[in-house]
C-alpha positions as CSV (number, residue, x, y, z in Angstrom):
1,X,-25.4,-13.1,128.7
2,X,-22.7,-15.2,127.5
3,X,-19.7,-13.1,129.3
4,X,-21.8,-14.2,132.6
5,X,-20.8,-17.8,132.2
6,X,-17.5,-19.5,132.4
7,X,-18.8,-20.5,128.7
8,X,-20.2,-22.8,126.4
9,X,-22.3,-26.4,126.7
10,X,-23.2,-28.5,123.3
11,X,-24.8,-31.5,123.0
12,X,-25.2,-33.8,120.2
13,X,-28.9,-33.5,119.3
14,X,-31.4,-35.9,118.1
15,X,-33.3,-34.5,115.3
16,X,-34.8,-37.3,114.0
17,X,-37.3,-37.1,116.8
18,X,-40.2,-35.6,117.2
19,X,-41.2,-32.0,119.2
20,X,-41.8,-33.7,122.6
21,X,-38.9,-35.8,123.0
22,X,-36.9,-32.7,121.4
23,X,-38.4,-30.3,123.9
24,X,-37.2,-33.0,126.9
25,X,-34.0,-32.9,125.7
26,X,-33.4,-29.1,125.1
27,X,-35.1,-28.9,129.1
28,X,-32.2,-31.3,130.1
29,X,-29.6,-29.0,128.1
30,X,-30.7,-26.2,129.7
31,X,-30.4,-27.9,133.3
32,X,-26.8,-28.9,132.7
33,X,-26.1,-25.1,131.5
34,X,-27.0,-24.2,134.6
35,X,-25.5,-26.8,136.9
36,X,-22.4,-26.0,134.9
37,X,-22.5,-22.4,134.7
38,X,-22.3,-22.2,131.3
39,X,-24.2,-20.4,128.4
40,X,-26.7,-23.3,126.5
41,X,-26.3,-24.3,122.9
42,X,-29.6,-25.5,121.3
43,X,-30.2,-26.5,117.6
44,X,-31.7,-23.8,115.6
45,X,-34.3,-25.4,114.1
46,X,-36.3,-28.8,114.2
47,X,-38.1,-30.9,112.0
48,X,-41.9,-30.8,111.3
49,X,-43.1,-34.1,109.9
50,X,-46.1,-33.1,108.2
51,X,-48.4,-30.7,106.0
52,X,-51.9,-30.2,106.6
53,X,-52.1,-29.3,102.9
54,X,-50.0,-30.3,100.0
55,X,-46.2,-30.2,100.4
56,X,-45.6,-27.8,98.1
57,X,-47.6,-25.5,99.8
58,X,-46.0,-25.9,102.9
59,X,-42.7,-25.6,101.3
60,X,-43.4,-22.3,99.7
61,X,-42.7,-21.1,103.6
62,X,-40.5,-23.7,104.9
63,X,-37.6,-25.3,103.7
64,X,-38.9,-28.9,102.9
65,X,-36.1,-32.1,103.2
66,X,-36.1,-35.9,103.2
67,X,-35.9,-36.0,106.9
68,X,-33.7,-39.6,106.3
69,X,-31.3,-37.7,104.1
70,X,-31.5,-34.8,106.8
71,X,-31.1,-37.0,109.4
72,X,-29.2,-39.6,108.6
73,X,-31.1,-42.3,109.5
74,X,-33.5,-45.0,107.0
75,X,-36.6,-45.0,109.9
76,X,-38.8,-43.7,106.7
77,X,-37.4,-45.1,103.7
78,X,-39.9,-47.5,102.9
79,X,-43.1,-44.9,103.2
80,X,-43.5,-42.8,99.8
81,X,-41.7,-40.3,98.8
82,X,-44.1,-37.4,100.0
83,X,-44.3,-39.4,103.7
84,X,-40.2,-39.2,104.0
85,X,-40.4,-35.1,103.5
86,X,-39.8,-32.4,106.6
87,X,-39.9,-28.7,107.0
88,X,-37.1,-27.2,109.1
89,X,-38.7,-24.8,110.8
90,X,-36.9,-22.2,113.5
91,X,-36.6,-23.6,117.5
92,X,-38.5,-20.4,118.2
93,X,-41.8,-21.4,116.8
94,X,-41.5,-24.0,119.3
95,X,-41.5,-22.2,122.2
96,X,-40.8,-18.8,123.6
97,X,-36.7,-18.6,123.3
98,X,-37.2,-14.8,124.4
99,X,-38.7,-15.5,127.7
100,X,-36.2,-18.3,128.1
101,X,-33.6,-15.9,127.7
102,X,-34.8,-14.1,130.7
103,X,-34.0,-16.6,133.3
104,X,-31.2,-19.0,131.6
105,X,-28.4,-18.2,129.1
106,X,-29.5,-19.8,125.8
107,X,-28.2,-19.3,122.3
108,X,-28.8,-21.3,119.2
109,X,-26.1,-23.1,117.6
110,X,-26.6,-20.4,114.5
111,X,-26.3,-16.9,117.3
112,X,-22.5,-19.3,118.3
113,X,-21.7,-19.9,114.9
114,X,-21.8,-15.9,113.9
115,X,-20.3,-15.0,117.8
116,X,-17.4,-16.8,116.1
117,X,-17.5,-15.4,112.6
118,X,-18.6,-18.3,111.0
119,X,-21.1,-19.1,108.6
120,X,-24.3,-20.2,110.2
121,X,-24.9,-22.2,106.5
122,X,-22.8,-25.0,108.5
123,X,-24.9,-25.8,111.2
124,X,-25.2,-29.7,110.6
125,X,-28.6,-31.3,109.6
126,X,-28.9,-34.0,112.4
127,X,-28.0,-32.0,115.1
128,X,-24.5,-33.4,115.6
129,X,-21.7,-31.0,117.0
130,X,-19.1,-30.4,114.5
131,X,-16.2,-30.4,116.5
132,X,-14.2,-29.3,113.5
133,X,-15.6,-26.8,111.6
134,X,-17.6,-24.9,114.7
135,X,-13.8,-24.1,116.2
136,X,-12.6,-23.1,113.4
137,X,-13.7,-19.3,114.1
138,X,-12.5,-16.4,116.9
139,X,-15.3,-14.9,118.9
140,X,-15.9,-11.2,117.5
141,X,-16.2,-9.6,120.7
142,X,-12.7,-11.0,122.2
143,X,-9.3,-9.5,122.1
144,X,-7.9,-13.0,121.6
145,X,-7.4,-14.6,118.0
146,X,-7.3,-18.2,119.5
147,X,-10.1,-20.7,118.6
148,X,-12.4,-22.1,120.6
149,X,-11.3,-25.3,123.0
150,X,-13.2,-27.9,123.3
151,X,-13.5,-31.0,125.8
152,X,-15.7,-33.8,125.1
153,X,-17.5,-35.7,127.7
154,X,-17.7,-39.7,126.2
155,X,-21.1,-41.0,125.9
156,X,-20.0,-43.7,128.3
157,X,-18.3,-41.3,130.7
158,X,-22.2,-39.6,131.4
159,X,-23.5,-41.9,133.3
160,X,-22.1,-45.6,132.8
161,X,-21.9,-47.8,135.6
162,X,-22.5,-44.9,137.9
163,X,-25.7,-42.5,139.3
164,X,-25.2,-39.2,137.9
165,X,-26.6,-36.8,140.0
166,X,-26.7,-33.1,139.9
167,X,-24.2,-32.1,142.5
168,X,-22.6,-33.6,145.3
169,X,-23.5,-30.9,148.6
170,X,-20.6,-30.5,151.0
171,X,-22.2,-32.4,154.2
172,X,-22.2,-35.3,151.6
173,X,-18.7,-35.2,150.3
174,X,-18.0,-34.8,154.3
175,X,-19.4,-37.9,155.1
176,X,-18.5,-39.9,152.4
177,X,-14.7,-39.1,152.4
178,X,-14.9,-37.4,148.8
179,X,-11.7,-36.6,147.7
180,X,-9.7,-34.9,145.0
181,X,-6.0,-36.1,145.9
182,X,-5.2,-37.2,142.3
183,X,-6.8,-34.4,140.4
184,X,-9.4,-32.8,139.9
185,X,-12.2,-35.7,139.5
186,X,-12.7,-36.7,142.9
187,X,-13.6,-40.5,144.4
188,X,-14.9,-41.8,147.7
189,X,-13.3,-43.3,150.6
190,X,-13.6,-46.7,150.6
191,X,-16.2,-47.4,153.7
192,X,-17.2,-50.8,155.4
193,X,-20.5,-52.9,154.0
194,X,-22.7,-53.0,157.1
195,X,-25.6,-55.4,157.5
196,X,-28.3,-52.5,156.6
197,X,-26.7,-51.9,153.5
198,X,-26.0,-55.4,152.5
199,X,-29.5,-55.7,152.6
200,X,-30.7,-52.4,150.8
201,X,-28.7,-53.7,147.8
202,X,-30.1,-57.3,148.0
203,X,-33.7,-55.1,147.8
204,X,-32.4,-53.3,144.1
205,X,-34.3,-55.1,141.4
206,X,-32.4,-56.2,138.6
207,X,-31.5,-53.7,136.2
208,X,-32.1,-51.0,138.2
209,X,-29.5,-48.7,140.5
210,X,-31.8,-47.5,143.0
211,X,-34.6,-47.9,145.3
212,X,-38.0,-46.8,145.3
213,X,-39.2,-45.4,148.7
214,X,-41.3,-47.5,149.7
215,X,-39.1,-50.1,149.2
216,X,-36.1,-48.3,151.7
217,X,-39.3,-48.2,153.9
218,X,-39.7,-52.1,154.5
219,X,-36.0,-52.0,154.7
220,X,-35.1,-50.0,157.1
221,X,-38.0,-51.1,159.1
222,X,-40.4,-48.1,159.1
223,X,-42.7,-48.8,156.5
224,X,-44.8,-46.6,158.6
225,X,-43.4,-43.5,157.9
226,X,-45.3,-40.9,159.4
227,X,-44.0,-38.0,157.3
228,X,-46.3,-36.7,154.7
229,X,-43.8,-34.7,152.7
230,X,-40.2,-34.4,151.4
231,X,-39.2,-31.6,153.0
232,X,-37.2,-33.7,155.9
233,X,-37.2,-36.9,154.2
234,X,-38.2,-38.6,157.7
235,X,-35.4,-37.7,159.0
236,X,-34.6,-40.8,161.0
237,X,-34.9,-42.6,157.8
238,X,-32.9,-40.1,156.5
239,X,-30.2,-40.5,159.3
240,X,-30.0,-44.2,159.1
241,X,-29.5,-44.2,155.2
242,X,-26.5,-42.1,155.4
243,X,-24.5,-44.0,158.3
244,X,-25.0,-46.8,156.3
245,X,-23.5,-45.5,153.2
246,X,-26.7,-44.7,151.4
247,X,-28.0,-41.3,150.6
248,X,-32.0,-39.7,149.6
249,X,-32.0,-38.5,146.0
250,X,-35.2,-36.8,144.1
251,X,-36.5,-37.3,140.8
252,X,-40.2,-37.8,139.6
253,X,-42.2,-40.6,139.2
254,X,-44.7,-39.8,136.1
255,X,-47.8,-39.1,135.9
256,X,-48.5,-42.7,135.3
257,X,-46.0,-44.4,137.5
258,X,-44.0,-44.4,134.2
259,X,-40.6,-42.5,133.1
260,X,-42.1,-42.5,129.4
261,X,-43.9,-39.4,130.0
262,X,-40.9,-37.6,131.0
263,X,-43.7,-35.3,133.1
264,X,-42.2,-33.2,136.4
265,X,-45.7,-33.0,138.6
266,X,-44.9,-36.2,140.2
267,X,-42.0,-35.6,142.8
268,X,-40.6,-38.8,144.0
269,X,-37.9,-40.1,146.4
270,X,-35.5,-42.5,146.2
271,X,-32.5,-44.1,147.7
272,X,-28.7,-45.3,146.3
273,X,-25.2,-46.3,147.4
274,X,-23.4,-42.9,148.0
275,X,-20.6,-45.3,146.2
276,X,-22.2,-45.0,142.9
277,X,-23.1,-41.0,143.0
278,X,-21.0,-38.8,140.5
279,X,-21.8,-35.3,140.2
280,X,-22.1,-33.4,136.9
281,X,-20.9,-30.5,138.8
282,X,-18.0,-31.7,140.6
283,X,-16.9,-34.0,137.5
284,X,-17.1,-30.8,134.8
285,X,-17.5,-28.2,136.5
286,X,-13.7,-27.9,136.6
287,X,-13.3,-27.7,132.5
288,X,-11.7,-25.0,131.6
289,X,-11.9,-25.5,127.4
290,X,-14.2,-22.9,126.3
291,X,-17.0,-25.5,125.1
292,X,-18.1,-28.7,126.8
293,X,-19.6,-31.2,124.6
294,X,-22.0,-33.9,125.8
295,X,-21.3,-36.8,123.2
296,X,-24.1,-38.7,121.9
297,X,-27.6,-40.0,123.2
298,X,-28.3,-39.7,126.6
299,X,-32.1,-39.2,126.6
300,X,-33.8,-42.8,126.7
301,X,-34.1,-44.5,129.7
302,X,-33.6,-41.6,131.3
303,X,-35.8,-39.5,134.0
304,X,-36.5,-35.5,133.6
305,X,-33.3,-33.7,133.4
306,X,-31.7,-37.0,132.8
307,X,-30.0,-36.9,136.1
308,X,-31.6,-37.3,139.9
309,X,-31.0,-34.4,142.6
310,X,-29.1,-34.5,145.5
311,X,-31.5,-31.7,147.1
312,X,-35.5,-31.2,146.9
313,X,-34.7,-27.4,146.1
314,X,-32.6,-28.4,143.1
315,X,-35.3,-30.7,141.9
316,X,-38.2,-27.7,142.8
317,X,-35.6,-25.4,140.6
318,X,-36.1,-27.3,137.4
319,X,-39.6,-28.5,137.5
320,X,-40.4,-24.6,138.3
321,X,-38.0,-24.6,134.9
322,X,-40.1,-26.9,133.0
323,X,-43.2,-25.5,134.4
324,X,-42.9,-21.6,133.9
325,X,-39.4,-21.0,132.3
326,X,-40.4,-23.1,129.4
327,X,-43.6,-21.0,127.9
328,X,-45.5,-21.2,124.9
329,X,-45.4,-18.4,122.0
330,X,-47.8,-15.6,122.6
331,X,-49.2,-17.1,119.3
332,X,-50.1,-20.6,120.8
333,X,-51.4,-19.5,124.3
334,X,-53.7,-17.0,122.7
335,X,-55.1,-19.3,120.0
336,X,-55.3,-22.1,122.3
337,X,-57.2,-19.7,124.5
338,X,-59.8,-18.9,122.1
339,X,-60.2,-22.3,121.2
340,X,-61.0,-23.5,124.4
341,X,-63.7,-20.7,124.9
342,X,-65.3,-22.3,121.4
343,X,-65.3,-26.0,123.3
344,X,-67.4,-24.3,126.2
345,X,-70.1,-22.6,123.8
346,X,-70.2,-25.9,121.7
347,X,-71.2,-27.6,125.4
348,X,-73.6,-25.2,126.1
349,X,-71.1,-23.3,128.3
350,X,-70.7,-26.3,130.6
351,X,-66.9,-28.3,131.6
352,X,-65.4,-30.1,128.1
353,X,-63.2,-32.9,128.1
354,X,-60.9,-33.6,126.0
355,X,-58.7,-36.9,124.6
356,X,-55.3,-37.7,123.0
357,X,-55.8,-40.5,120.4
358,X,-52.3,-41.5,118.9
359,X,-52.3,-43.2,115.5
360,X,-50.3,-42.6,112.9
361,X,-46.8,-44.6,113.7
362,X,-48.3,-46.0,116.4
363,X,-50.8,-48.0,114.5
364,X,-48.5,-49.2,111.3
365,X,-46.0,-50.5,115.0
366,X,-48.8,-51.9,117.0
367,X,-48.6,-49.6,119.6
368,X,-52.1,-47.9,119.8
369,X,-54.3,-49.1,122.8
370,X,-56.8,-51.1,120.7
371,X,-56.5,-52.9,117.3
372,X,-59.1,-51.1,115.6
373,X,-59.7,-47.2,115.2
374,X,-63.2,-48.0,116.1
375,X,-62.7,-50.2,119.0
376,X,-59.5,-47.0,120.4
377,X,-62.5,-44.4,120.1
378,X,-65.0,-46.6,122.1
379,X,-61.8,-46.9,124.6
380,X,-61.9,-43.6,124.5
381,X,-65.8,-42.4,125.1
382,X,-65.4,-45.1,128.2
383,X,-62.5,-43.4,130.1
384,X,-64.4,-39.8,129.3
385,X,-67.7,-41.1,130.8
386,X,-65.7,-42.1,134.1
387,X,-63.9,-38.7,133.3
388,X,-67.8,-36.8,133.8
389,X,-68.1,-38.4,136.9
390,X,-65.3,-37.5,138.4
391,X,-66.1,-33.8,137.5
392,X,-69.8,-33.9,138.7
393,X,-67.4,-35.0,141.9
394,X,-64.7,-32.2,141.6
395,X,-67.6,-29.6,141.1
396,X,-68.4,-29.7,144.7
397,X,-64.6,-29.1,146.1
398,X,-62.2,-29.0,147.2
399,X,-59.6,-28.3,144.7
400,X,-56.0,-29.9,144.8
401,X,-52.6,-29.3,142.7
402,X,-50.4,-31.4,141.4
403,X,-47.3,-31.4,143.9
404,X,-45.7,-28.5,142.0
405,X,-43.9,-24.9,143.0
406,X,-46.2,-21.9,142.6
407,X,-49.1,-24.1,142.1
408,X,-52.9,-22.8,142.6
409,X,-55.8,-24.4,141.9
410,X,-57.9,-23.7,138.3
411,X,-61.4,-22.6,139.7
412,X,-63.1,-23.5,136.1
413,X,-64.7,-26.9,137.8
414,X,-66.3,-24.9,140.9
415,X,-67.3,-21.8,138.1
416,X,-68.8,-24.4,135.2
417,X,-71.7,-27.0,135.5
418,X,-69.9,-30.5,135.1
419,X,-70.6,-31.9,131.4
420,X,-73.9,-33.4,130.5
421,X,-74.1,-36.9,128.9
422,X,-74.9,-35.8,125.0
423,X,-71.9,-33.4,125.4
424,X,-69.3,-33.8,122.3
425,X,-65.5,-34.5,123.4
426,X,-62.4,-32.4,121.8
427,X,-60.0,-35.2,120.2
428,X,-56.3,-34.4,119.1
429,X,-55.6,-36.8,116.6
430,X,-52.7,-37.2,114.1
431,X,-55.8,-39.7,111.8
432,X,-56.1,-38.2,108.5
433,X,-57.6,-40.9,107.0
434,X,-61.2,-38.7,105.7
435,X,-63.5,-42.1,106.9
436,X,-62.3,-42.1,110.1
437,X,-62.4,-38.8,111.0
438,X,-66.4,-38.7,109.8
439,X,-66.7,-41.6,112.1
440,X,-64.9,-39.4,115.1
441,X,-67.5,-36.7,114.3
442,X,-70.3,-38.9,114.1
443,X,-69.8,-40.2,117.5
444,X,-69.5,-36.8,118.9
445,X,-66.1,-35.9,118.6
446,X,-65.1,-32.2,117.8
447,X,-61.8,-31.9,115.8
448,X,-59.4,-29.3,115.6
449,X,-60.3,-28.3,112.1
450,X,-64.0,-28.1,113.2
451,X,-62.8,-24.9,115.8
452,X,-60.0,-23.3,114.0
453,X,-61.2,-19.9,111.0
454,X,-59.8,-18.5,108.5
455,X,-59.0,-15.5,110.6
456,X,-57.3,-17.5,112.6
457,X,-54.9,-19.0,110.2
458,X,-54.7,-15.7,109.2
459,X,-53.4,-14.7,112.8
460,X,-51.2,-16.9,113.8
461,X,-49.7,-17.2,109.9
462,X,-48.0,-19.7,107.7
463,X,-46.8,-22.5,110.6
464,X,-49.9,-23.7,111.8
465,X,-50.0,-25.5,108.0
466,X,-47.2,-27.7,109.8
467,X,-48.8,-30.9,111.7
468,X,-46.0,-30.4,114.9
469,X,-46.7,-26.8,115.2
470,X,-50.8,-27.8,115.3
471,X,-50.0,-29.9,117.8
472,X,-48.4,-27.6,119.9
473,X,-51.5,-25.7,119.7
474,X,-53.8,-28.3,120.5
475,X,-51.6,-29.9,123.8
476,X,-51.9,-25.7,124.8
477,X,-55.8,-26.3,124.2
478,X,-56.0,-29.8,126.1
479,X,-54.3,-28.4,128.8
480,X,-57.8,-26.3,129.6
481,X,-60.2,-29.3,129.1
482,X,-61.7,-30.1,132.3
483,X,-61.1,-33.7,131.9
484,X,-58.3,-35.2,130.0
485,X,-57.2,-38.9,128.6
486,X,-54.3,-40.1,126.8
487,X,-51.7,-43.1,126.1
488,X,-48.8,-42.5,128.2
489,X,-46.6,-44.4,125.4
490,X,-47.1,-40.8,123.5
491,X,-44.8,-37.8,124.7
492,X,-47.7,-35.6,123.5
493,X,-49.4,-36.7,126.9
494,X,-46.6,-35.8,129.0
495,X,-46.5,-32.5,127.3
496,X,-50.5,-32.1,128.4
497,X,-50.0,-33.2,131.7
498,X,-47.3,-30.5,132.5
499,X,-49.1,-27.8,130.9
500,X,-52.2,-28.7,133.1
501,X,-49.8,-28.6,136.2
502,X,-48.8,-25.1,135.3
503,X,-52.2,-24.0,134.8
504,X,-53.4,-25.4,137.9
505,X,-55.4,-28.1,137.5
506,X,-56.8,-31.2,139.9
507,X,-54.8,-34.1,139.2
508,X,-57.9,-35.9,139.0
509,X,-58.9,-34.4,136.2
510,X,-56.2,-36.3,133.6
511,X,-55.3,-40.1,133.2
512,X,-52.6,-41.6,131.3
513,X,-52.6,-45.1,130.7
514,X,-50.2,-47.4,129.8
């Protein structure tokens, strides 16, 4: 696998957060791997911030750290003692590295370490590349006693003061005058400002580097555009844009009209100044040093794949990546399966829904949707009863997808009568607090601990004791709830939404609000 790419990209990796912004950022790694040609490097393990039991029980299979220490950061210092503890746990729990494997070269930093005859005891603890002591080693399987190179791409070289895009095609570079006189990073020919593109740039709000397409729409003077899809772009539109110095780029839009979800079923278009387009590609794709390092944090702020595409088939390539390349363990999908068959017998076999209720940090910082935990639950039961209506709606067809490759419609809402009134509601909740969650069952709600049996522990073994590996598990059940709700400040929701996508279901059947 690795002898089949021209060889290594690292990234400095932020461990102090949780699975869902860790997953987003490994799905970017592996995007740049590929635009690059080169074999992945992805931590070994993560952090899980919790035990469902007692620490100590939890680290009798894990090994158990004060995630500041670990980390290097004082986020937790103030909570107690037991609060500031994590359990490293291996990547692989996380999500199926083996079927990864099968479409994109990916090793841990640990499977680099011993390719180089080091000692994987040296991985660091926050995720940081050690550009000292990993090239300190030979790879086993070469003739060649040297070290590993490295190059280092600056934090501020990724994307400051430009667009970093994917690749730049040839009929762009054409066009635009790209050219590599003075080496091997290229630069554009300097082109006239015409009155079009004076004005597209007056129409960029502030803070931002592109437009949205409905803005390029009332721009350019067609805010009728009569083309339904992306496929051509409206290719007048499309026409006009680039003789003006402007070119169509594709991203996604979230679920929720927000980039906080970092969700890939919402393909959007958008347009920028061919001027401010930089290619990871055609920037690094030169490197010869046998590892390229992405420096720092370059995950905030930042849509899917933090970087737009220059072509919809590029974009379609990585959202089929998120989508289907990206799978659950066996262990999750099977359990989540069996979990959602005990929802439909607890609703007497009829459509459940289901609801994401963020507490935890989000309460202490203000962030939850209502001040109370009783006045976030009646939020809650509200958005669910609109939720039943829109499946006694659904019921009757037809079915529609999310605007994703390979997608076809989940036929549960045509198969199962739409939910009743009295029906109880799955919640995924991080509460532990024992009063509140009577209060959750007593106004209906079924928990996770209220489905799961001691065979099933038994089953799926020691990690489901860890709170970010029970979440997995119940985002993999949530993602077969005929109706689900959620706050699109969580990642856990943009996790849902993707698995629904995959899974086929109505886009109608979820909201995320902000």
């Amino acid at each position: 696998m690795v002898s089949q790419t021209k060889g290594f990209y690292a990234r400095d990796y932020s461990l102090w957060l949780g699975w869902n912004n860790m997953r987003y950022i490994i799905e970017a790694a592996v995007l740049h791997g590929r635009i690059l040609n080169r074999t992945t490097i992805i931590p070994s393990y993560v952090y899980a911030r919790a035990c469902e039991f007692d620490n100590s029980v939890c680290a009798a299979y894990a090994t158990m750290v004060n995630r500041g220490d670990a980390t290097g950061t004082d986020e937790w210092r103030e909570l107690p003692i037991e609060e500031q503890m994590a359990w490293r746990i291996p990547v692989s729990l996380m999500f199926n590295l083996t079927y990864l494997r099968e479409t994109h070269a990916v090793i841990t930093v640990s499977d680099y370490l011993r390719l180089h005859n080091i000692s994987a005891d040296i991985e660091t603890t926050d995720g940081h590349w050690d550009s000292d002591l990993y090239h300190r080693g030979v790879n086993i399987f070469s003739n060649s006693k040297v070290e590993p190179s490295l190059y280092v791409i600056k934090n501020e070289g990724y994307d400051a003061g430009i667009i970093r895009v994917d690749q730049l095609p040839q009929t762009m570079r054409e066009r635009g005058g790209w050219n590599t006189t003075h080496g091997q990073v290229g630069s554009w020919a300097i082109t006239e400002e015409t009155h079009l593109s004076k004005a597209l740039y007056d129409a960029i709000t502030s803070g931002e580097s592109v437009l949205d397409w409905d803005t390029v729409l009332v721009v350019v003077g067609d805010d009728k555009d009569p083309i339904e899809t992306e496929s051509s772009s409206g290719d007048g539109i499309r026409s006009t844009l680039e003789e003006n110095g402007w070119e169509v780029l594709y991203t996604y839009g979230g679920v929720c009209g927000s980039a906080l979800t970092k969700d890939v079923v919402v393909p959007i278009r958008q347009a920028a100044p061919r001027s401010q387009l930089r290619g990871l590609y055609d920037d690094f794709g030169f490197i010869e040093q046998d590892v390229l390092l992405l420096q720092g944090e370059v995950h905030l702020g930042r849509n899917p794949g933090s970087l737009r595409f220059t072509t919809l088939e590029s974009r379609e390539r990585y959202t089929q990546t998120v989508l289907y390349d990206f799978r659950l363990t066996d262990s999750v999908i099977e359990l989540a399966d069996q979990l959602s068959t005990r929802m439909v017998k607890a609703v007497g076999g009829r459509m459940w829904m289901g609801a994401h209720m963020r507490r935890g940090d989000f309460a202490t910082l203000k962030w939850s949707m209502e001040p109370s935990f009783e006045a976030h639950l009646a939020r809650i039961k509200r958005h669910l009863r609109d939720g039943r209506d829109i499946l006694h709606f659904v019921h009757h067809g037809p079915l529609y997808t999310y605007k994703v490759p390979l997608g076809q419609p989940d036929r549960t809402p045509l198969l199962l009568d739409p939910p009743a009134d009295h029906d109880r509601f799955y919640i995924a909740t991080d509460e532990r607090d024992p009063t509140n969650l009577a209060y959750l069952r007593d106004q209906g709600a079924v928990l996770i601990s209220d489905l799961l049996t001691i065979d099933d522990r038994r089953t799926f073994g020691w990690p489901l004791m860890l709170t970010d590996v029970l979440s997995v598990v119940e985002q993999a059940t949530l993602a077969h709830a005929a109706y689900f709700y959620a706050h699109a400040h969580s990642s856990v929701a943009g996790g849902v939404v993707n698995l629904r996508a995959s899974h086929g279901a109505d886009p109608r059947t979820a909201l995320l609000e902000i």
